[in-house]
C-alpha positions as CSV (number, residue, x, y, z in Angstrom):
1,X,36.8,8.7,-67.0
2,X,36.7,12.0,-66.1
3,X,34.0,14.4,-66.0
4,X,34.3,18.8,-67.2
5,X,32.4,21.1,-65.7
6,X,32.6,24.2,-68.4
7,X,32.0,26.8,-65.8
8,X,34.5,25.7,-63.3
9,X,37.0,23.8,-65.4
10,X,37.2,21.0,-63.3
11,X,38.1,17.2,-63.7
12,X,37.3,14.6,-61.1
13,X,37.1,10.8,-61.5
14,X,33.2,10.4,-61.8
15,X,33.1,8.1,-59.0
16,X,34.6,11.0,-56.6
17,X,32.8,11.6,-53.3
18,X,32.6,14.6,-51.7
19,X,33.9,14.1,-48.0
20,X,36.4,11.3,-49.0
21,X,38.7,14.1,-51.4
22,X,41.6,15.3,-50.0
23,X,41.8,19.4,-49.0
24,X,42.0,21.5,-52.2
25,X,44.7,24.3,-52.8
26,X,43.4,28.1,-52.8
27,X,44.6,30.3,-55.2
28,X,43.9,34.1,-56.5
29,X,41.6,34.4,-59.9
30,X,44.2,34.8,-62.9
31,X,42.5,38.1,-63.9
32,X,45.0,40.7,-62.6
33,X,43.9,42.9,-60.0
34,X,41.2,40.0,-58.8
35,X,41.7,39.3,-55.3
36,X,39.1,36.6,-55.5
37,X,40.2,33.2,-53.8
38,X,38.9,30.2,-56.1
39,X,39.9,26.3,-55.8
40,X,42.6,24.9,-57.6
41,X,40.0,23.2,-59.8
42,X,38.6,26.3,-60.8
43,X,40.2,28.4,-63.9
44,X,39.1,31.9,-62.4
45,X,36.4,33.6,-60.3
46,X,32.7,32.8,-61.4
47,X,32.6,36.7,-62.0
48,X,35.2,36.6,-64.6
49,X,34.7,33.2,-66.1
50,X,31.0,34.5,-67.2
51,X,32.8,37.6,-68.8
52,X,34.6,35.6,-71.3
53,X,32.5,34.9,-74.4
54,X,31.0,32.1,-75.3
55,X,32.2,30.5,-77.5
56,X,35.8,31.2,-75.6
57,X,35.0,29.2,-72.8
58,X,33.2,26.5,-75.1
59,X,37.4,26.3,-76.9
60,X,38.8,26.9,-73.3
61,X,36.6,23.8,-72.2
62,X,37.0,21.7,-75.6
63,X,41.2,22.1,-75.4
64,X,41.1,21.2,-72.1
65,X,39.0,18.0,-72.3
66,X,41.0,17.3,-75.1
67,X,44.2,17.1,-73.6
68,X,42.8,15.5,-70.2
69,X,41.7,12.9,-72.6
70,X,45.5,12.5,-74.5
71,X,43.8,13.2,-77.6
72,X,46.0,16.6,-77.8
73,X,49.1,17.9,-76.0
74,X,48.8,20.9,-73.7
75,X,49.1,23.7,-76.3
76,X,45.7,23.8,-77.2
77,X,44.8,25.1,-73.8
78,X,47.5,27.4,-73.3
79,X,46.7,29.1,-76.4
80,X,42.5,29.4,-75.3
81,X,43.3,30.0,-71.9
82,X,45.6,32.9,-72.7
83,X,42.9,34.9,-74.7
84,X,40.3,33.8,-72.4
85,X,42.5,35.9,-69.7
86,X,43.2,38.4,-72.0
87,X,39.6,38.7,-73.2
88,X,38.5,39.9,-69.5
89,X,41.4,41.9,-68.7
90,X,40.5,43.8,-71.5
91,X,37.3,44.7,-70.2
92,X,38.3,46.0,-67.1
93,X,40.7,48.2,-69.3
94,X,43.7,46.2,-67.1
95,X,47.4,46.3,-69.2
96,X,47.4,43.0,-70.9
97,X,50.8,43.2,-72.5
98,X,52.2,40.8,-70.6
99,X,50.0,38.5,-71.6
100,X,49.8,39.7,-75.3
101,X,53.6,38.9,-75.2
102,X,53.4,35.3,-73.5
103,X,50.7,34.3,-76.0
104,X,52.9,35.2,-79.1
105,X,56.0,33.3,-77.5
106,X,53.6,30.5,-77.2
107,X,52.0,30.8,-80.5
108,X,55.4,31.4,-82.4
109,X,57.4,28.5,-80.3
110,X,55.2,25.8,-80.5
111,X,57.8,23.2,-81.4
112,X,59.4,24.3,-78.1
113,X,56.2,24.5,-76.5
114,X,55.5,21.0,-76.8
115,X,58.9,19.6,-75.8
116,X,58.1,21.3,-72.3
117,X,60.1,24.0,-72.5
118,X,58.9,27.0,-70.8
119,X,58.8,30.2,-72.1
């Protein structure tokens, strides 16, 4: 069973303990230009992640439980994740095209997608 925390995207067994989890992985906030370092259970910075809308991190948070659960493949997310990104970017007026381009090679290959193919 696994538990989601919306604001920090993060699956544990419910039974975890604190001290008896293994040393996380650091990584920089997804957000270009954020220097922030976050957890590896975290989607992106607390600053950002309350930037994106609502009811973006409520789909962001659904997809993901949904394919933690097996009750839908990874595409889902990719798809919320990718405007969630996009979304904040945007505010700070940051060049999203890269990731304008990524989500319409998602959104358009979806059969390839979901074979786990990259793209």
């Amino acid at each position: 069973m696994f538990v989601r925390s919306i604001h920090t995207l993060e699956a544990q067994p419910r039974n975890a303990a604190g001290p008896e989890r293994s040393a996380e992985a650091v990584y920089i906030c997804q957000i270009p230009g954020c220097t922030q370092t976050i957890l590896s259970r975290h989607f992106m910075c607390a600053r950002h992640w309350s930037m994106v809308r609502a009811e973006t991190r409520a789909e962001v948070s659904h997809k993901l439980n949904a394919w933690i659960s097996g009750m839908d493949n990874l595409y889902p997310f990719m798809i919320a994740r990718l405007k969630a990104i996009i979304q904040v970017g945007k505010l700070h007026g940051e060049d999203m095209c890269n990731f304008e381009a990524r989500l319409l090679r998602v959104q358009s290959n979806r059969e390839e997608f979901e074979k786990g193919r990259c793209l």
